[in-house]
C-alpha positions as CSV (number, residue, x, y, z in Angstrom):
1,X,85.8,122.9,82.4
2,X,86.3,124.3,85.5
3,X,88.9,127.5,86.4
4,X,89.5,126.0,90.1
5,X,92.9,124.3,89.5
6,X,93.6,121.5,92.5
7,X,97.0,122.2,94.3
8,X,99.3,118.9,94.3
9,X,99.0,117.3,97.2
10,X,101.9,117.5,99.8
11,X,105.3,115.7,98.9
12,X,104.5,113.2,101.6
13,X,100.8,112.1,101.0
14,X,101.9,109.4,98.5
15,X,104.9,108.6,100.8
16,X,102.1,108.5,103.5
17,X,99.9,106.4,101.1
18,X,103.0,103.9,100.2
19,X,103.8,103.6,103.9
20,X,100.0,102.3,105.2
21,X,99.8,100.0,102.3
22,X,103.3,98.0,102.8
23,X,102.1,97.9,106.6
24,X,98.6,96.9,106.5
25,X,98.1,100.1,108.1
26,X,94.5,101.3,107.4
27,X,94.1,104.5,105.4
28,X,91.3,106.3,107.8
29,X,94.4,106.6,110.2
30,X,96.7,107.9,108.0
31,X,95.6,111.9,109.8
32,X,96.8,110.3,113.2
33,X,100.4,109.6,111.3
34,X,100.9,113.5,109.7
35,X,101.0,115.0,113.3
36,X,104.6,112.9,113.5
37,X,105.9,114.1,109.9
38,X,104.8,117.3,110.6
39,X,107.9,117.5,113.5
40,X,109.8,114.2,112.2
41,X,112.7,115.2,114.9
42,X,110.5,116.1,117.7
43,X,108.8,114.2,120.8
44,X,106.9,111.1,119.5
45,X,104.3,109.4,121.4
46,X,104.7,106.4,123.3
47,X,103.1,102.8,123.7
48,X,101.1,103.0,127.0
49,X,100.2,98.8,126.9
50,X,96.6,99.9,126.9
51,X,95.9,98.0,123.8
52,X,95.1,101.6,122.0
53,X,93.8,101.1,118.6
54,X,96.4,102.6,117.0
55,X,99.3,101.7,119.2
56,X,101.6,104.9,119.2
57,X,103.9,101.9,118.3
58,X,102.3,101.3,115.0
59,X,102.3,104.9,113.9
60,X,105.7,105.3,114.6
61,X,106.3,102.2,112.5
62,X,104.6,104.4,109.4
63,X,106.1,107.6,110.3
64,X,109.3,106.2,109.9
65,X,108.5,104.1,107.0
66,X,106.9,107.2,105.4
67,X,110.2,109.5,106.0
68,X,112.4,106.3,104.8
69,X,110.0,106.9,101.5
70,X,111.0,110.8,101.4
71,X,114.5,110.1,102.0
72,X,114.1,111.9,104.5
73,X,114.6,109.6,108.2
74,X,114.1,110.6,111.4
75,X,117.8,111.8,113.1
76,X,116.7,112.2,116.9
77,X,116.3,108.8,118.9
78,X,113.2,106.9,119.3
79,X,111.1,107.4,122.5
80,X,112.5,104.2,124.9
C-alpha cells in the first residue's frame, strides 16, 4: 500500500473524454482542446483552410461538446 493518494482528476476530463469519443476525436489531442475550456468565454481559434490536422474547427466542435457535458456552454459567440 502506498501513502501517495491520487487527486481526482478535474471535473472536465471525463466530459473531455465523453466529448472525443461521441466525435471520433482522437484522444492524443484531447491537450490541444483544454486550452479552450480553460477560458470557455474567451477568444477561440479559427479555421485557416490550411487543412491543419486538427482543424480549429474540430476542436471547437469538442470544446463545446465537452462544456454541453458540464452543463456548462459557452455564452460568448463563436468566432465567424
Amino acid at each position: 500500500m502506498s501513502d501517495v493518494t491520487q487527486s481526482a482528476p478535474p471535473p472536465f476530463e471525463a466530459a473531455l473524454v465523453r466529448a472525443s469519443e461521441e466525435l471520433g476525436f482522437p484522444s492524443y489531442y484531447q491537450s490541444c482542446v483544454r486550452p479552450l475550456l480553460r477560458n470557455p468565454e474567451g477568444r477561440w481559434p479559427r479555421c485557416c483552410g490550411g487543412g491543419c490536422e486538427p482543424c480549429a474547427q474540430t476542436l471547437i466542435q469538442v470544446a463545446l461538446r465537452t462544456l454541453e457535458l458540464m452543463g456548462t456552454p459557452r455564452q460568448a459567440p463563436l468566432p465567424d
